[in-house]
N, C-alpha and C positions, 0 to 999 in steps of 0.2 A: 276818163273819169271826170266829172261834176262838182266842184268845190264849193260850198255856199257860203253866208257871213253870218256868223252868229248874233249878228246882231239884226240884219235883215237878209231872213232867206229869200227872199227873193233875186239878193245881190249874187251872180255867179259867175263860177270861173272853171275855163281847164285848168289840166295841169300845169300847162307853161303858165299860162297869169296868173295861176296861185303860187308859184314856185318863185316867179321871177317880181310879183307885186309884191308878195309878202304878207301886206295889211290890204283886207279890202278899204275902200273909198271911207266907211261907215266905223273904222278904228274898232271892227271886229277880231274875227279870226276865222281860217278857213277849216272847214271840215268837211269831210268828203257827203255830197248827200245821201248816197247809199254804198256800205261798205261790205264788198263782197264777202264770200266764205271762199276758203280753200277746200280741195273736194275733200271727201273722209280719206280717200284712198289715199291722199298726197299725207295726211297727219298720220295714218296707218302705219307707213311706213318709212317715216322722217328718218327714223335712226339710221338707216342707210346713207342717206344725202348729207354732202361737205354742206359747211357753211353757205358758201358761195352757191351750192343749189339752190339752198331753202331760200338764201338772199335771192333770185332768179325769178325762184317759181312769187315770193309775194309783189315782186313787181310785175311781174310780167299782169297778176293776175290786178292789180290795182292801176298800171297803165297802159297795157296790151290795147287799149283802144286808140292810143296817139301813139305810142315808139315800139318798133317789132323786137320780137322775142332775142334774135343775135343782136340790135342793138342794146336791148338791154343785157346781155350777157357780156357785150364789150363794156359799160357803163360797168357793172357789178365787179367784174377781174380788173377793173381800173383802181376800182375803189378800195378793195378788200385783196391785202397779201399776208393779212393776219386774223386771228381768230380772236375767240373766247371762251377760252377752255372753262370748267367745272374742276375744281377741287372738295376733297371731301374735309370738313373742320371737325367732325365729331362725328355719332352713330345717326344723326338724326338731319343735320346740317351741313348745307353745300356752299363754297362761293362763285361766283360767277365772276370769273374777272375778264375785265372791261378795258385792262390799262395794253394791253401787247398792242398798240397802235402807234405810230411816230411821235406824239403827243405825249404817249404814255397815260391816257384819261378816254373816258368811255365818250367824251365828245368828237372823237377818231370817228366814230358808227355814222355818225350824222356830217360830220364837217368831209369827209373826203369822197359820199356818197353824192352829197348837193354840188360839191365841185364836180364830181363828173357828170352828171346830169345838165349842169347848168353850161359846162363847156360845148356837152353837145347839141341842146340849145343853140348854143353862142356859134359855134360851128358854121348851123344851116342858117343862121338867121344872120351871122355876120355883124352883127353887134355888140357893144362894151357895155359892161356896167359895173355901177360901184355899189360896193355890203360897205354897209353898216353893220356894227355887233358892238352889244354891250356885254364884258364878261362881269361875273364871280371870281373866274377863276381858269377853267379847263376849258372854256366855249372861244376864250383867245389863243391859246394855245393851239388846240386843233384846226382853228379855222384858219390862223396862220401858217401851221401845217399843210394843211388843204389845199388851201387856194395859191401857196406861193408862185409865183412865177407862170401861173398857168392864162394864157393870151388873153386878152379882153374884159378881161376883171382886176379891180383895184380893191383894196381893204383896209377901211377905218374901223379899229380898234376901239372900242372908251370900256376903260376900268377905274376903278375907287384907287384912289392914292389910300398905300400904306394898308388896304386890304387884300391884296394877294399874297401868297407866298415868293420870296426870295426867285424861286425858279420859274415858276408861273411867271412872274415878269418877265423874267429871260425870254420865255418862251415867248412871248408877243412883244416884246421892244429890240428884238435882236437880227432880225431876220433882212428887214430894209425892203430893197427893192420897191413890189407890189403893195409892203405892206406897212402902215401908217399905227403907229399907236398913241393912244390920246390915255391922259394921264388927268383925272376928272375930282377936284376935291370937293366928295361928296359921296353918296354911297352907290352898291347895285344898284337899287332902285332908282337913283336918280338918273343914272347911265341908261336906266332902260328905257326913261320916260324922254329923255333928250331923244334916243334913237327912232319912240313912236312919233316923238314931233316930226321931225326931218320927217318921215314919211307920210305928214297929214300937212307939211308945209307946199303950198301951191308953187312959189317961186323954187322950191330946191330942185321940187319934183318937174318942173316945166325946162329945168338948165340940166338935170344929170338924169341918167338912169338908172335910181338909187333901188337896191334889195336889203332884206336881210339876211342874215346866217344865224340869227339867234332862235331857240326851240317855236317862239311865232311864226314860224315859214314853217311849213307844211311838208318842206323835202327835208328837214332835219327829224322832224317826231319819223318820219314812215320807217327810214332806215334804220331805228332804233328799236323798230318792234321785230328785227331778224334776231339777235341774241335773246328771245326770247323763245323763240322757236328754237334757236338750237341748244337754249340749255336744255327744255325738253326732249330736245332728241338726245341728246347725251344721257338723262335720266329716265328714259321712258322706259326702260330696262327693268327697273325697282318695281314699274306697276301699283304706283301709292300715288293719291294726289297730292300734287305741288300747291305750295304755297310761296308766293315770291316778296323777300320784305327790300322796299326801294328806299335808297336814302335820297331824300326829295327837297326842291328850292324851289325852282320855275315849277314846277311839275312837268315837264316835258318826258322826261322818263318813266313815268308813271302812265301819264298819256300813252306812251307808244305800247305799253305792258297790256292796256285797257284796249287797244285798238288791233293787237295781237287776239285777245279773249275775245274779240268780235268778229274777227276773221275766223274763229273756229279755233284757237289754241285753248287746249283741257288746259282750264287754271282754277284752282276751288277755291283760292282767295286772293289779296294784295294787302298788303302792310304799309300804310306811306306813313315812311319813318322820319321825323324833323329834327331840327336844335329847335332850339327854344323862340327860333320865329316859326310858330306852329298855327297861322289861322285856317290849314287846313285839317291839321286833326281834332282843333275847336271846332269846327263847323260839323266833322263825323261826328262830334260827339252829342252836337246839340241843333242841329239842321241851319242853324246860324253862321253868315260868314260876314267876319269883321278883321280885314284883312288891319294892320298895323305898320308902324318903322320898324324898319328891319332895325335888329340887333346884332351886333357883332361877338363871332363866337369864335371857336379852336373850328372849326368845321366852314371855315370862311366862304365856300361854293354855294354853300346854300343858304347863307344868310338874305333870305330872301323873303321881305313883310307881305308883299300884296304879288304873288305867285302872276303869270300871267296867263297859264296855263290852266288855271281852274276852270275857267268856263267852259271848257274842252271836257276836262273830267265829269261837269255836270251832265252836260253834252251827250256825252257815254249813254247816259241812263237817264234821256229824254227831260233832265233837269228834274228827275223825282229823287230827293234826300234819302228817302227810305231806301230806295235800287242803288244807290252810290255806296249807304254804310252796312247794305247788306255784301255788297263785293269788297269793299275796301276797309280796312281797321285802323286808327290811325294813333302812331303814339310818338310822344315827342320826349327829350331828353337833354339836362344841361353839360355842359362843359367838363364835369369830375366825372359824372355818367359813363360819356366817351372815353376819358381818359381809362376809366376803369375799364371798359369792355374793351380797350387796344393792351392793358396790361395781361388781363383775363384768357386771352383767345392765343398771347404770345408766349405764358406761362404753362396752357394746357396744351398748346396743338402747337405748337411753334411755329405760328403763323403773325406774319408783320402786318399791322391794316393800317389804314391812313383815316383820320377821323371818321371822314362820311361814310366808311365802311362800316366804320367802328358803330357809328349811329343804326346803320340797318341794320346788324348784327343784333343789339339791343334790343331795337322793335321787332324781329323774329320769336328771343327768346320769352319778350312780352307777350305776344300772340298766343306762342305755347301756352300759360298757364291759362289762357282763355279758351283755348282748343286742343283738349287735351286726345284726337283721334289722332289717328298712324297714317301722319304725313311727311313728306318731305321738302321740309326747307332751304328756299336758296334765297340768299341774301346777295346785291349786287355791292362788288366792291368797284367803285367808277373812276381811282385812280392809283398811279404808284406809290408807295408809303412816303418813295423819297422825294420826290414833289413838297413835302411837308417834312422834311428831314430834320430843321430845330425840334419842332413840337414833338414827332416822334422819338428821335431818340433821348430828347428829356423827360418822355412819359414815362421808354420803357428801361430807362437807364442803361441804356447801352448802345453802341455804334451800329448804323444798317450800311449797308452798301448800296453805291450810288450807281447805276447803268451807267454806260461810256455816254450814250446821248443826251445824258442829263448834266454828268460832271462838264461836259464839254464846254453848257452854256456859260457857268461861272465865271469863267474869265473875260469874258464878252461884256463890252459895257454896253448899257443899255442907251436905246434912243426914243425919245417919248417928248410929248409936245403937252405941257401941264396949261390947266384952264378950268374956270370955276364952274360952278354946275348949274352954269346960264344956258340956253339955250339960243339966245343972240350970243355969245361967245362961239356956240358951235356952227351955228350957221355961217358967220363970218368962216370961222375955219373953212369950213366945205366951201365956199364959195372961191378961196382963195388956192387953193390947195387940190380939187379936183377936175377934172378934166371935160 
């Protein structure tokens, strides 16, 4: 497959140098130039196929030109020894959950797919290299999970001081070995924009061989449009169209939802659901995009001002506004909002969400009054409640239970190397510090 730069197509790449460059030369992004369908017959009969098939068959069918069909089935059973079940929340409403990964956060889909991909890379080609990633929140976690310990790959870390949660730290300061974490005072955004420098820096890039793992690499969005296949296979059964409401930061999950609809997944709409750093459901709403400073909110994953992932989204739909807000609805929601839709969903269905959840939930049931035909919605919940265990159990006044792999991290102290949201502070790091 063929990767171009959205900023000059003419700039291109396979798979390996879009997987393993990350950014083209021109501080684009890569998108595939033309995105195959899956045949009818394969979506006919999805319901039948494990996860790990449907995950098979979209690669196979998006890089069956560069790696054969059993190496990707050894890649695919590397990546994936858990699912993402469908639960049902009400007569009308589905969730999809994201969190059964080692991370416990739907960035499990994409952080432990691009590791095995890139190990087998790294494999035939006998070569190291170092990620970069800036988190939110669950994009360290996972990819700390992912990549730990695995040969020829090293991992620099950068998140917002005093913007994750409690375990979310854990999860990316605890780990050691392979894996470095950088402790940034300043926000996501600034974390992300430190991460594009290093990758447009000529001296970083001439001394290491720097990638990233963040939703801008191109092997994190693909593997994220397979739970969207299989939620449909699990509800194809109902014979009603789906509608799917995302709760959205980067947009990289929304991308992969959109990139899914273009391969041939029956989808009759999308929801990108936000906090109140929302310049993408301003721009549905008025063809205009003014992206902003991120705000900090109860929903800390996605406080995300200038999305990176938009250009992708426009991308979809040949950059025409009117094709974007006719697929997509967008609605955004403050802090009491959430709170109330995590009290709401745990009072009537006794179901625990974790804010971002709580957020898609909301812009589903706002869709509804917009679309009042007989469909069925799934709203994506992208991590474990107790990841966010203060805020949740003071929302819903009461204790949740902690998974063994989560209490585990607690008593671990963490290790994290703090620095201002320079970017000469970070290039000194990296220079010092990698190999």
């Amino acid at each position: 497959m063929i990767f171009y730069s959205t900023k000059t197509a003419s700039i291109k790449a396979s798979a390996e140098e879009a997987i393993f460059n990350s950014l083209p030369a021109d501080n684009g992004l890569y998108m595939p130039e033309n995105i195959p369908t899956l045949s009818p017959d394969f979506i006919a009969n999805i319901e039948n196929r494990t996860f790990n098939e449907i995950a098979i068959e979209i690669t196979h069918t998006l890089f069956g030109g560069e790696i054969t069909r059993s190496e990707i089935e050894i890649i695919i059973n590397k990546a994936y020894d858990f699912d993402a079940p469908i639960r049902q929340i009400n007569e009308q409403d589905y969730v999809l959950e994201l969190f059964h990964g080692p991370s416990m956060a739907f960035k499990d889909f994409g952080a432990r797919f691009m590791a095995a991909i890139m190990s087998h890379y790294l494999l035939r080609s006998k070569k190291e290299i170092n990620i970069l990633v800036a988190t939110s929140g669950d994009t360290g976690g996972a990819v700390a999970q992912g990549f730990f310990q695995i040969p020829g790959i090293s991992i620099t870390i950068l998140y917002p001081s005093g913007k994750v949660s409690d375990i979310q730290e854990k999860q990316l300061t605890t780990l050691g070995h392979n894996v470095t974490a950088v402790e940034v005072d300043g926000t996501f955004d600034d974390c992300q924009k430190l991460v594009k420098e290093a990758f447009l820096d000529a001296e970083l890039n001439a001394r290491f061989n720097l990638a990233s793992a963040n939703s801008i690499n191109i092997a994190r969005l693909i593997p994220q449009s397979f739970y969207y296949f299989s939620a449909y296979a699990q509800l194809k059964k109902l014979g009603k169209p789906i509608v799917f409401a995302v709760p959205s930061g980067n947009f990289g999950n929304l991308s992969a939802g959109l990139l899914a609809y273009k391969m041939g997944l029956p989808v009759a709409h999308f929801v990108a659901a936000t906090n109140l750093n929302n310049a993408v459901p301003r721009y549905l709403e008025s063809g205009n995009y003014e992206p902003r400073t991120s705000i900090e909110t109860v929903s800390n994953a996605m406080d995300v001002g200038n999305p990176s992932n938009f250009v992708r989204l426009q991308r979809f739909f040949e950059d025409d506004w009117k094709l974007v807000a006719e697929k997509i609805s967008g609605y955004y929601f403050d802090d009491e909002q959430t709170k109330s839709a995590m009290r709401e969903v745990s009072e009537q269905a006794g179901y625990v969400m974790c804010p971002h959840t709580a957020v898609a939930y909301k812009g589903l049931e706002a869709y509804r009054k917009k679309d009042t035909s007989d469909f069925t919605g799934v709203f994506l919940s992208t991590a474990h409640p107790a990841k966010f265990i203060d805020l949740v159990e003071e929302t819903l006044e009461k204790e949740i239970e902690i998974p063994e792999r989560l209490k585990s991290l607690l008593s671990i102290e963490k290790v994290s190397t703090k620095m201002d949201a320079s970017f000469r502070d970070l290039k000194l790091l990296l220079m010092n510090t990698l190999k």
